[in-house]
VEXDRENRO-47203 format. One record per residue (C-alpha): residue number from 1; x, y, z. Coordinates in steps of 0.05 Angstrom, whole numbers, plus 5000, padded with zeros to 4 digits. Example, Ala and Ser with C-alpha at 12.3 -4.5 7.8 and 13.67 -1.06 7.14 Angstrom:
R    i     X     Y     Z
R    1  5246  4910  5156
R    2  5273  4979  5143
***
This chain:
R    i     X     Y     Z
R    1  0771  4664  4637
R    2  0776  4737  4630
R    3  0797  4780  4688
R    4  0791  4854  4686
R    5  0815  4899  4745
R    6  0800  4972  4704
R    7  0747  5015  4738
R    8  0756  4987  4810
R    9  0728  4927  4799
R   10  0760  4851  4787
R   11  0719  4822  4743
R   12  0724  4732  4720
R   13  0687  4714  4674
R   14  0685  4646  4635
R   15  0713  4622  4588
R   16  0694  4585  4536
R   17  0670  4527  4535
R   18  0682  4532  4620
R   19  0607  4535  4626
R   20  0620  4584  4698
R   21  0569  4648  4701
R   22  0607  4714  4704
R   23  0625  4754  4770
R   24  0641  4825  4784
R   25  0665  4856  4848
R   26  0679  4922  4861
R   27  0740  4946  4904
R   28  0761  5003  4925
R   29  0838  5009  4954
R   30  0852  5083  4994
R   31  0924  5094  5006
R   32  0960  5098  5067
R   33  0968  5163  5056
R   34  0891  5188  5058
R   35  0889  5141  5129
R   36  0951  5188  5162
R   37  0929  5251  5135
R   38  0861  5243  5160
R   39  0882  5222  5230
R   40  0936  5272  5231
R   41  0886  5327  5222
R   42  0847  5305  5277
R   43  0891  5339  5328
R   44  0889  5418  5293
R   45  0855  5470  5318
R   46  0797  5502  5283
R   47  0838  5569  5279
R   48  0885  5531  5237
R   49  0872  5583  5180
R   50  0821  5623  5152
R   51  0822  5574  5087
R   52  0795  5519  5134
R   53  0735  5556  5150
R   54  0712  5577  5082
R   55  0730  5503  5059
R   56  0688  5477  5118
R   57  0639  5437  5066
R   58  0693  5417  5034
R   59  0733  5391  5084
R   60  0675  5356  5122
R   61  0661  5315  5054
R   62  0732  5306  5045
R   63  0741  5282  5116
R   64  0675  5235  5111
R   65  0701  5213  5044
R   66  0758  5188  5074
R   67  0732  5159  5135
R   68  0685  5119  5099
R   69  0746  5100  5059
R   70  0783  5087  5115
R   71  0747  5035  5141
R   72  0688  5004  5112
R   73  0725  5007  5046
R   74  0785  4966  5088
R   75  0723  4914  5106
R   76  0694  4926  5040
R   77  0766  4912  5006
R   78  0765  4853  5068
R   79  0699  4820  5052
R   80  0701  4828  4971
R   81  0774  4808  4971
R   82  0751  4750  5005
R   83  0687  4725  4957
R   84  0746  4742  4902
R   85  0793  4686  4927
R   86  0741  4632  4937
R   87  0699  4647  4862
R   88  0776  4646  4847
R   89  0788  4574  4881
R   90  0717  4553  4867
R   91  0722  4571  4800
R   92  0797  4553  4799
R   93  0774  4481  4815
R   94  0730  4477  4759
R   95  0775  4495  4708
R   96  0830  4451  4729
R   97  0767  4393  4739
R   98  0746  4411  4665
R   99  0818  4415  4643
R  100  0835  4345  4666
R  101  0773  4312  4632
R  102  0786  4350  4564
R  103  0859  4330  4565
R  104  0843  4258  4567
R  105  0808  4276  4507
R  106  0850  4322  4475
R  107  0915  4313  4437
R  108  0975  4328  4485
R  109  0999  4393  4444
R  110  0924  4422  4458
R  111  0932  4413  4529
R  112  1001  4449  4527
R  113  0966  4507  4485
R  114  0906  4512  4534
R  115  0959  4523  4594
R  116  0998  4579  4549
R  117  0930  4613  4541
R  118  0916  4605  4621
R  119  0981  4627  4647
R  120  0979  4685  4594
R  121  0908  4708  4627
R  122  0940  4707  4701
R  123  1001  4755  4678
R  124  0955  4805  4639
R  125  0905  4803  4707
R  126  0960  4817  4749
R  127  0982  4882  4711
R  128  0912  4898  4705
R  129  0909  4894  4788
R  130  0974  4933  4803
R  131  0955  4991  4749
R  132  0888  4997  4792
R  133  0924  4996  4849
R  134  0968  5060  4828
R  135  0911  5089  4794
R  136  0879  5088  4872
R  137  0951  5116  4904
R  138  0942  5177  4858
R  139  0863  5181  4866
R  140  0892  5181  4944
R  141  0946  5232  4931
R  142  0893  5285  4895
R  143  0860  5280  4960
R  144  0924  5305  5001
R  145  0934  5359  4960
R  146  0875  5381  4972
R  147  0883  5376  5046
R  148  0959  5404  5045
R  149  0928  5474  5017
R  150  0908  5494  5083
R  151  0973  5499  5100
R  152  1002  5441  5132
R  153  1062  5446  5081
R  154  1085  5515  5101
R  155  1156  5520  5119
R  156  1133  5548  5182
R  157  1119  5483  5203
R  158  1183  5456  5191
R  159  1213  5424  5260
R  160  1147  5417  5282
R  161  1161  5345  5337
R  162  1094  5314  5310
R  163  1064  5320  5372
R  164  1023  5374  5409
R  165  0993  5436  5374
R  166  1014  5455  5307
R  167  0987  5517  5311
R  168  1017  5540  5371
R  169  1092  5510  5347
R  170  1085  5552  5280
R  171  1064  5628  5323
R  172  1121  5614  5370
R  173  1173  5591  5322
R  174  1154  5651  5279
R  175  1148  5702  5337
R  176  1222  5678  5365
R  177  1244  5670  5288
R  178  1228  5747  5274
R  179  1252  5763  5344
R  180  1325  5733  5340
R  181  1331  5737  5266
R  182  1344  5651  5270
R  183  1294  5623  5238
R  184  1333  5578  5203
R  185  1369  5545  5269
R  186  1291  5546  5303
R  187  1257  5502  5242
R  188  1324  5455  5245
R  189  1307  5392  5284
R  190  1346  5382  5348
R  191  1380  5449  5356
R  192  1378  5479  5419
R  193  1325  5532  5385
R  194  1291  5489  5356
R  195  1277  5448  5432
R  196  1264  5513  5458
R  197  1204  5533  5420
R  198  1173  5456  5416
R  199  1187  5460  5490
R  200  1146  5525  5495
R  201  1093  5512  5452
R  202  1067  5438  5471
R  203  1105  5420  5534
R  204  1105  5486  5584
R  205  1051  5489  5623
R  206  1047  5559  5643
R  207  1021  5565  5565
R  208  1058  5638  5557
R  209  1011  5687  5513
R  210  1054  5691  5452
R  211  1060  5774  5446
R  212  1038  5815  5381
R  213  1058  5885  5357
R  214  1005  5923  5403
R  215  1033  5884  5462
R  216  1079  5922  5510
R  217  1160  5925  5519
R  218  1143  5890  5581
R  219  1109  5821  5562
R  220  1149  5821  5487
R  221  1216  5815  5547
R  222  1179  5766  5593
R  223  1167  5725  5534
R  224  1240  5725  5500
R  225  1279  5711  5572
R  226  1238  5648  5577
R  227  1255  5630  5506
R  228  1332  5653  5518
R  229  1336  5609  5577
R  230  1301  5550  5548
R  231  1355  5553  5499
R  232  1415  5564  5544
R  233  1388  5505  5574
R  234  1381  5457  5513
R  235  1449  5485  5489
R  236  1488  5478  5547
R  237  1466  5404  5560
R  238  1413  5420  5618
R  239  1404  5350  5632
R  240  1472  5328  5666
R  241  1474  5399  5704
R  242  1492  5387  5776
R  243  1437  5440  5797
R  244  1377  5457  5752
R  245  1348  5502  5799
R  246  1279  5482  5774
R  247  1290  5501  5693
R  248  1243  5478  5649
R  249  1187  5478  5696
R  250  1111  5508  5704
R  251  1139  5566  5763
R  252  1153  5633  5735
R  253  1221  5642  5692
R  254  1241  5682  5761
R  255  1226  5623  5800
R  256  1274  5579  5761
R  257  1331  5572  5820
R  258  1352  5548  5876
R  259  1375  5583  5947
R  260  1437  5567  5988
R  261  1457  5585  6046
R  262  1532  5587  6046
R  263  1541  5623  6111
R  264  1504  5658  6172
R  265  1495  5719  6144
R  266  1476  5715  6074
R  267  1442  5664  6027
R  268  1456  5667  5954
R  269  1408  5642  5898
R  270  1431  5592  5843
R  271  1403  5599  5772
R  272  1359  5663  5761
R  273  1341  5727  5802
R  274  1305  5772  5774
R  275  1292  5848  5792
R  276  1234  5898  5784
R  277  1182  5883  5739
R  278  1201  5804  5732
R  279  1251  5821  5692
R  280  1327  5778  5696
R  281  1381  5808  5721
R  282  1424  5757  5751
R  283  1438  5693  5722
R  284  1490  5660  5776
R  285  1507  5585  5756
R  286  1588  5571  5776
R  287  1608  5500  5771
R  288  1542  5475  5748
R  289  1567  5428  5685
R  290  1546  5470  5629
R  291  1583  5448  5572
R  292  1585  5472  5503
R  293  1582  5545  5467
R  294  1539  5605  5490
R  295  1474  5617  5452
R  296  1466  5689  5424
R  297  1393  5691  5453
R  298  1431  5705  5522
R  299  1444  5777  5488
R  300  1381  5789  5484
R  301  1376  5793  5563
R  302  1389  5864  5563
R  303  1372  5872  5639
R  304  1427  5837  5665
R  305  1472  5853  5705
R  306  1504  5799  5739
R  307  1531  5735  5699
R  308  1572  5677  5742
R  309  1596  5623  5694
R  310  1659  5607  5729
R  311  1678  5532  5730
R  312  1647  5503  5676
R  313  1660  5471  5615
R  314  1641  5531  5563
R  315  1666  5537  5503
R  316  1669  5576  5431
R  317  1686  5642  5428
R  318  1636  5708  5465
R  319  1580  5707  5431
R  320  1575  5782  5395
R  321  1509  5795  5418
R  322  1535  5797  5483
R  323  1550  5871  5464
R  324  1475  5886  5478
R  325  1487  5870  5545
R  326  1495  5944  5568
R  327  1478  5940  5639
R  328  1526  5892  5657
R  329  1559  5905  5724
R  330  1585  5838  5732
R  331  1620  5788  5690
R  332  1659  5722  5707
R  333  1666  5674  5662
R  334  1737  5648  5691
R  335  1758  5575  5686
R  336  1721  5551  5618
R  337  1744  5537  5555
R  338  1731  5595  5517
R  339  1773  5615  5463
R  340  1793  5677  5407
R  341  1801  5750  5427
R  342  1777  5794  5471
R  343  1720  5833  5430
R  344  1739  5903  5404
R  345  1664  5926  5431
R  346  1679  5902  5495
R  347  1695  5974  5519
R  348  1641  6013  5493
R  349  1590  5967  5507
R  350  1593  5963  5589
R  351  1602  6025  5612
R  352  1578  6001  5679
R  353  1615  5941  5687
R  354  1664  5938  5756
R  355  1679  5863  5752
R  356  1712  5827  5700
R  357  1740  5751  5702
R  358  1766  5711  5646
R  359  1818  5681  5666
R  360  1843  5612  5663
R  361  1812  5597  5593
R  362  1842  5595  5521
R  363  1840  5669  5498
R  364  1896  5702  5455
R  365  1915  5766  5418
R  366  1926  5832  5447
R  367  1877  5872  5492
R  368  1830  5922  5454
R  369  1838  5984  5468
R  370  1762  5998  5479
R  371  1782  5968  5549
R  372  1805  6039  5576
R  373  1732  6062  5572
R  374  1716  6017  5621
R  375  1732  6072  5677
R  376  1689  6042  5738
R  377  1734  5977  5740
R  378  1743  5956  5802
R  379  1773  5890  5788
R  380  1801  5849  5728
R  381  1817  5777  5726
R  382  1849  5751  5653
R  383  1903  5705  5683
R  384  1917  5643  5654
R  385  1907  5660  5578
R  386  1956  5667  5515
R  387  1941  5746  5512
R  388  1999  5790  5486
R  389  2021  5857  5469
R  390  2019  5925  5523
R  391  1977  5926  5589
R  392  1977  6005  5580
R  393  1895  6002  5581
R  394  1895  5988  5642
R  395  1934  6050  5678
R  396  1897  6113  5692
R  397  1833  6077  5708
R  398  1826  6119  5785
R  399  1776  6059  5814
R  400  1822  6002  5793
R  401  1835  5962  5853
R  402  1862  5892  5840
R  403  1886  5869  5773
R  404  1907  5802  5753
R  405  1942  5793  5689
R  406  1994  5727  5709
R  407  2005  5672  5659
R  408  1998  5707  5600
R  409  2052  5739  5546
R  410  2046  5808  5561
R  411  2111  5852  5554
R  412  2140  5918  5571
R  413  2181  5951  5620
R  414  2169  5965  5693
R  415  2194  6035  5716
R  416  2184  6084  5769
R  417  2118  6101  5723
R  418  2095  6037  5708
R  419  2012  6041  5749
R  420  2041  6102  5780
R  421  1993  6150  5821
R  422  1946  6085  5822
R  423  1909  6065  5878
R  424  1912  5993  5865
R  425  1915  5929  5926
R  426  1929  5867  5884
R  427  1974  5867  5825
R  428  1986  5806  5798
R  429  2032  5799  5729
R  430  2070  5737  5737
R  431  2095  5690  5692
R  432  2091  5746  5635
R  433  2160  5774  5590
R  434  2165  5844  5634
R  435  2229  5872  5642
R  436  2262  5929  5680
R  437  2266  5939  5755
R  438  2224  5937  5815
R  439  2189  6013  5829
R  440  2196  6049  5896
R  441  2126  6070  5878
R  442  2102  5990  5895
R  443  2122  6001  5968
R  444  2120  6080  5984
R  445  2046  6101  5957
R  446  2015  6048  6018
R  447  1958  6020  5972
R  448  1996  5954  5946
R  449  1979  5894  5993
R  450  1987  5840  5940
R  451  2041  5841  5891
R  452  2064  5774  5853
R  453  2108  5787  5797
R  454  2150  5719  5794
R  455  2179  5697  5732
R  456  2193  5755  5698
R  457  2258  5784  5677
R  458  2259  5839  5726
R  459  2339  5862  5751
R  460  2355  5898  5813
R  461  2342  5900  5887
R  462  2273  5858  5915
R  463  2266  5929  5957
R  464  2284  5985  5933
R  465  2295  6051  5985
R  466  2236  6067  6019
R  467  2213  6140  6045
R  468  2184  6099  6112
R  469  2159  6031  6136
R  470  2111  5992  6094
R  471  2055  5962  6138
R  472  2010  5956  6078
R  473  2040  5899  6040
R  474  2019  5831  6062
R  475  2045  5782  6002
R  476  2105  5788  5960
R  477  2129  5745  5909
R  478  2186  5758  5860
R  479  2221  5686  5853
R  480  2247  5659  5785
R  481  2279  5734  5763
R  482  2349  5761  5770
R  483  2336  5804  5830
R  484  2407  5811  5865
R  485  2389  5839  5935
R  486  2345  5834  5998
R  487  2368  5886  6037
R  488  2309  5927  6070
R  489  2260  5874  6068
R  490  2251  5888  6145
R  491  2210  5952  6120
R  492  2154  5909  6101
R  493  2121  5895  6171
R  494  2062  5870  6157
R  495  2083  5815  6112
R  496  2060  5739  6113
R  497  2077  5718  6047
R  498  2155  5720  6019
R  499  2180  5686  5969
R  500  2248  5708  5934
R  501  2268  5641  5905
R  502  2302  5632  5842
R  503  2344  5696  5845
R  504  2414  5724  5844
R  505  2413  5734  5921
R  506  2494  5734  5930
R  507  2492  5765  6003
R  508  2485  5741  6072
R  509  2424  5716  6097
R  510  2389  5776  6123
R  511  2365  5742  6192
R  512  2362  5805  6244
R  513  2320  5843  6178
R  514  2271  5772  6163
R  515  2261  5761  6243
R  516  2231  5829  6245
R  517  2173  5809  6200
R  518  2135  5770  6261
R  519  2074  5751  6209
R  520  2105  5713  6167
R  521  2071  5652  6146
R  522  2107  5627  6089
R  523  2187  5643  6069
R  524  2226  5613  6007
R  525  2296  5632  5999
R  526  2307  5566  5963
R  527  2358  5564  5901
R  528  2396  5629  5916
R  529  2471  5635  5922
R  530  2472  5670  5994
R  531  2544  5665  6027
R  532  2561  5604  6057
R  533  2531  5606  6130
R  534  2481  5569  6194
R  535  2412  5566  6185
R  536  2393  5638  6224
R  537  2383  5633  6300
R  538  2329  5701  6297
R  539  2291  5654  6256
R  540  2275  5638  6330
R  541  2223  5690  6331
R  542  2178  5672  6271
R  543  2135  5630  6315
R  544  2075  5630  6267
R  545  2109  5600  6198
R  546  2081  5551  6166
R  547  2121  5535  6119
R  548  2197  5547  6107
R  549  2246  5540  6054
R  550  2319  5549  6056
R  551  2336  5490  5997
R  552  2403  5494  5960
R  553  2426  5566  6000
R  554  2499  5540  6028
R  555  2467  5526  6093
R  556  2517  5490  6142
R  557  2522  5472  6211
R  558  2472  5427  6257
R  559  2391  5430  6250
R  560  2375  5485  6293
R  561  2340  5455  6361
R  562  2290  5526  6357
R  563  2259  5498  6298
R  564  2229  5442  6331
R  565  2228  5478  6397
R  566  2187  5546  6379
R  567  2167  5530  6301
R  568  2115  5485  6313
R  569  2063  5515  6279
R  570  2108  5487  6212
R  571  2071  5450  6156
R  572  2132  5450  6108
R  573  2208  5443  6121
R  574  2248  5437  6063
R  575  2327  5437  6083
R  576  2345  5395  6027
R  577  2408  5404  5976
R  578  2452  5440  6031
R  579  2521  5428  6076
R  580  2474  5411  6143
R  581  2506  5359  6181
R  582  2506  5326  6255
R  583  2440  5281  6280
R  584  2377  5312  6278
R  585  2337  5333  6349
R  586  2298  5280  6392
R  587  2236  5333  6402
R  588  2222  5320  6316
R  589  2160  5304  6348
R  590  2135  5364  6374
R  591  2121  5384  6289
R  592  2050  5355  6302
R  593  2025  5397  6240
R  594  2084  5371  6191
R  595  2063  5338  6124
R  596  2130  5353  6085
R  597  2194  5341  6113
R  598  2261  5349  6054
R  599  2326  5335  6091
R  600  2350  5302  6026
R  601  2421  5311  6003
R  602  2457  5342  6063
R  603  2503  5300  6117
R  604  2464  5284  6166
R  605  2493  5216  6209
R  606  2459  5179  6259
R  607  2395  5133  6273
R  608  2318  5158  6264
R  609  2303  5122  6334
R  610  2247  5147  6351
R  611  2258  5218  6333
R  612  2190  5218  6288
R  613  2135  5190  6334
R  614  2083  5233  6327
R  615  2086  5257  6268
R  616  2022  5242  6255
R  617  2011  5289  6199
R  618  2075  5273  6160
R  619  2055  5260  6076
R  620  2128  5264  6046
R  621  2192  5249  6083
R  622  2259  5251  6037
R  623  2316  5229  6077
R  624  2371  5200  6018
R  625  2446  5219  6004
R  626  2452  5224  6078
R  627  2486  5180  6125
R  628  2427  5156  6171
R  629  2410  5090  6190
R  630  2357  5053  6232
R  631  2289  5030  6225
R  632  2227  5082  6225
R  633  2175  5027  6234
R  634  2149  5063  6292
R  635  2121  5112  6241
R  636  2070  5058  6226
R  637  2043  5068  6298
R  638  2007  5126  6288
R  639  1981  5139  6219
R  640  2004  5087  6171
R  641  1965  5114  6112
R  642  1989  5187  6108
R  643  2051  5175  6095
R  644  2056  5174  6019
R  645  2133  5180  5996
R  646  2196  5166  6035
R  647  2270  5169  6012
R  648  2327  5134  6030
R  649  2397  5113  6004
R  650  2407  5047  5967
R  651  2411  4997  5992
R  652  2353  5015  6041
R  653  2393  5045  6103
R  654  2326  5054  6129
R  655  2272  5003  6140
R  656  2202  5034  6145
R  657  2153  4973  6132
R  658  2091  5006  6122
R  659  2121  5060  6076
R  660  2123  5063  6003
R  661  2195  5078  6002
R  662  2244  5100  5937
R  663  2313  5084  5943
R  664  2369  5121  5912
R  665  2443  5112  5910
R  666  2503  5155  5907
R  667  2544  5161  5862
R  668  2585  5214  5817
R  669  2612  5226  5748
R  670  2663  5274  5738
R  671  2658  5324  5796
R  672  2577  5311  5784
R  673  2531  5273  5842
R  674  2487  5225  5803
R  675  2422  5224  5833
R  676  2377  5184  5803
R  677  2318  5144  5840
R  678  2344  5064  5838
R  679  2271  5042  5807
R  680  2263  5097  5758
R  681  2198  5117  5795
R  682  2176  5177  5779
R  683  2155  5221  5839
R  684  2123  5290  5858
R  685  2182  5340  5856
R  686  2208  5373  5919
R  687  2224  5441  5892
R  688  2182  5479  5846
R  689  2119  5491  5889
R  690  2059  5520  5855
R  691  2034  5569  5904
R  692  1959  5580  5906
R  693  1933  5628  5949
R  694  1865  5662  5966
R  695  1853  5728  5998
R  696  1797  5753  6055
R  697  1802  5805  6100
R  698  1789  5758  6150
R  699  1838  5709  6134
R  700  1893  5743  6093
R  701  1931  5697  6043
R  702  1926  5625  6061
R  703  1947  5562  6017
R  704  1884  5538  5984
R  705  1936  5466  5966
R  706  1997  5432  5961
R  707  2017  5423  5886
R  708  2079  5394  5869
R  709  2117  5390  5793
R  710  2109  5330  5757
R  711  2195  5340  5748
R  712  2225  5277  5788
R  713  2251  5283  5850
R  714  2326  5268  5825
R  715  2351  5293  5770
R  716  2419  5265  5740
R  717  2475  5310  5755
R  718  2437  5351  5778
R  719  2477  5384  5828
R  720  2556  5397  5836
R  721  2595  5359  5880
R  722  2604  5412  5938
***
């Protein structure tokens, strides 16, 4: 039997002496190649190019060519395939028939000969069949080739999703490529350019004209903002944002947002406004989730002039094409995680800008000093960085009016011309390496309303002389430096916020001066080594604090029956670490507003009673190294839940069963009080407040929360023993 698979065709014929007539079947095997091209090309366009036209003939009798392959070949290959295997079997059956009557004839080594030459036939078929069946891959692979020279290779394809129109993905990923100068990022799969301009080209259904060169600045920019925001939203993970305010829809790119209306009088729109002419100029999305680095495309949007970022999760550094961004007016991109410098073409490029807000993100380095072009400032937020170096940039600007430069590593001295002749409200430079002294300047030019410029290394008086009283000045805070005096702080009428802790204070307690400032909201003395002396009865007059601190200042004496009596407005009462002594009032209970009460460490005697009912508000009651006993379950009468931490002495002198109380004992070393809590529990400290305040005009400064150290309560000798 001789089988030949050359030419197509598997051909058996006998062999000799086999007496079976000869068969020849012809097969033809396309690859799976011709099968997906030829489907693929289905779905193009007839404008796929020019070539496709003029190879019209061509291509129809290459595309019938393979259709005919494609299937009745398959039935062909099917049927003929089939007819092979039984003449095979049939034929098979005869031989072995034939084989057994000869070998009963035949000596044994003939048999074993006649098998050699049979099983030698099968192997050469077999390579016979597989070199046909290459010889048809490459027959199948000439075809593609010809099919691939319209085009369908072209790197302009690259990135192409498989599914929509080709056509269209190439003009728009070639339009954006030359556009952006990206072409490599666009024809990369999954990158936020390359979603963009699948998303524009198969899945948008407002099917955007794709401009040309005789197009108009007009539609060439209503184009690329679709495209830049397509991209902000595939690179700043679009799908988990809390608001999408209708991106990646059919509505016009200045329809993509969403209106709120926050108050009465005005409603604001979240995600995209646009102005004249359809074209963006506000893109307002605080606290929406976006997470990850900003595309350069956003550059590109050179008619905005309003960008809200704040509150996210952003990251990277600013992009540079940001510089293009020359109509800018508004900029706050506060509370992110965006890193590296401040730009050095920051300055020149937004000469309109009057709002800028970084802080509270992870810049460093020094400020550029392209920032003193930036002359209609009104307002500057970079708080909360790692910037260094000289603030000079910042003086001279005339329309400056609140600056915020706190928690940062700026340095330099404060003097009587430090922002002198500048009309600014807010100054904030906390927590920052100044030095030098306070400047009358601060409190006689009448601007300053806000001025925070805690831990610092500033010397000196809090107030220096003033030329009159001061009824600008609302909030002042200067604890944690080595300011030595107080005196005049009665000038400042209008204050509500003091704080002078963490000073040099060796004086009296100025209480005819601080009773004069009938505003006050908030005081902290706390940590200052005033002269040894009673809690101040003017203090009877400051009817509308709310909170009040007068820790570790040689306080002595009883607690003062006015502070229950005419303070009830108080939300805070921290007493702790002095020389108070005697049993506290019965009338606790008017405090109906009191959440944190620190009478820790003092010498108070006597039983709790009932002294607290009420106190429905109380959070945090410290009541340890004093000499008070009783029970304080009648606490649990009113709001059993609030009450979060409560302090006694150990063992518990106080039983309070539906309190989760800490127990610490007393005890000294040396002429040091040890301190420490009996279970090693660490708690919320109750010194070291973190102030956070916001400012209206309507409201003035007001405590947006309560936010405690994570420091324990008691330290180990952490006091002395008077």
């Amino acid at each position: 039997m001789d089988v030949d698979l050359s030419n197509d065709r598997v051909v058996v014929e006998e062999g000799e002496g086999l007496g079976v007539e000869s068969t020849e079947v012809g097969v033809s095997l396309p690859s799976a190649e011709e099968v997906r091209i030829t489907v693929g090309s289905t779905h193009r366009k007839k404008s796929i190019s020019d070539a496709l036209s003029s190879m019209k003939a061509k291509g129809s009798v290459v595309a019938s060519t393979v259709r005919e392959k494609a299937g009745p070949v398959v039935s062909s290959v099917r049927a003929k395939g089939a007819v092979v295997a039984s003449s095979v079997r049939e034929k098979g059956g005869v031989v072995a028939s034939r084989v057994k009557e000869k070998a009963s004839t035949m000596k044994k080594w003939h048999l074993y000969a006649l098998l050699c030459v049979v099983f030698f036939i099968f192997i050469i078929g077999l390579s016979a069949g597989l070199a046909g069946r290459d010889k048809k891959r490459n027959e199948a692979a000439d075809i593609m080739g010809e099919i691939t020279t319209l085009g369908l290779t072209d790197p302009k394809y690259n990135g192409w999703t498989g599914s929509g129109d080709m056509n269209r993905f190439a003009d728009v990923a070639t339009y954006c490529g030359d556009y952006f100068g990206n072409g490599d990022e666009i024809h990369k799969y999954g990158t936020p350019q390359n979603l963009a301009v699948n998303w524009l080209a198969n899945i948008d259904k407002d099917d955007f004209e794709i401009p040309d060169e005789d197009d108009d600045k007009d539609k060439n920019y209503y184009f690329v903002q679709r495209y830049a925001l397509v991209v902000l939203y595939y690179a700043m993970g679009g799908l988990n944002w809390t608001y999408k305010s209708r991106f990646l829809t059919s509505h016009l790119t200045c329809d993509w947002n969403r209106g709120f209306n926050l108050d009465s009088d005005e409603n604001y729109m979240f995600g995209v406004q646009c102005a004249d002419k359809e074209q963006i100029s506000y893109l307002f999305m605080p606290g929406n989730g976006l997470r990850g680095t900003l595309p350069m495309e956003l550059g590109y949007l050179t008619k905005l002039t309003h960008i809200s970022f704040f509150g996210n999760e952003i990251k990277g550094t600013i992009p540079e094409s940001f510089s293009q961004l020359t109509s800018l007016r508004f900029l706050a991109m506060e509370s992110n995680l965006i890193s590296g410098s401040i730009p050095d073409w920051f300055g020149s490029s937004y000469p309109r800008l009057k709002y800028l807000a970084l802080g509270d993100n992870y810049l460093t380095g020094s400020l550029p000093k392209s920032l003193s072009q930036l002359s209609r400032l009104e307002e500057v937020a970079l708080d909360g960085n790692d910037l260094t170096g000289s603030i000079d940039v910042f003086e001279g600007m005339s329309k400056l009016r609140r600056l915020f430069l706190g928690e940062n590593n700026f340095e330099g001295t404060i003097d009587n011309e430090f922002f002198g002749g500048s009309k600014i409200k807010e100054l904030d430079i906390a927590s920052n390496n100044f030095e030098g002294k306070i400047p009358s300047h601060f409190f006689n030019d009448g601007h300053l309303q806000l001025l925070d410029v805690h831990n610092n290394k500033l010397k000196g008086p809090a107030i220096p002389p003033l030329e009159s009283m001061n009824v600008r000045m609302q909030f002042y805070s200067a604890y944690e430096n080595q300011l030595d005096s107080m005196q005049g702080i009665g000038d400042l009428l209008s204050l509500t916020h003091l704080d002078l802790s963490a000073n040099s204070i060796e004086e009296e307690m100025p209480g005819a001066e601080l009773a004069k400032l009938l505003n006050l909201n908030y005081l902290f003395l706390s940590n200052n080594p005033f002269l040894k002396g009673t809690i101040p009865s003017e203090f009877v007059k400051l009817t509308l604090l709310e909170e009040l601190s007068l820790q570790h200042t040689h306080r002595t004496g009883a607690f003062p029956e006015f502070i229950p009596l005419n303070l009830t407005n108080l939300e805070l009462l921290d007493l702790g670490k002095n020389d108070l002594e005697g049993t506290l009032p019965n009338h606790m209970n008017n405090l109906k507003y009191l959440e944190f009460l620190l009478l820790n460490q003092n010498q108070f005697t006597g039983t709790i009673k009932k002294k607290f009912n009420g106190l429905e508000s109380l959070q945090m009651l410290l009541l340890d190294q004093n000499d008070i006993t009783g029970g304080a379950n009648h606490i649990c009468e009113s709001e059993p839940d609030n009450l979060k931490v409560f302090s006694t002495d150990c063992p518990a002198e106080i039983e309070c069963k539906c309190c989760k109380t800490y127990c610490c004992g007393d005890s000294y070393t040396g002429d040091k009080r040890e301190s420490a809590c009996y279970d090693n529990t660490e708690l919320v400290a109750n010194f070291d407040l973190d102030w956070v305040m916001s400012f209206s005009n309507d409201a003035g400064y007001e405590r947006d929360d309560f936010v405690f150290s994570e420091n324990l309560i008691f330290r180990p000798a952490s006091s002395d023993k008077d």
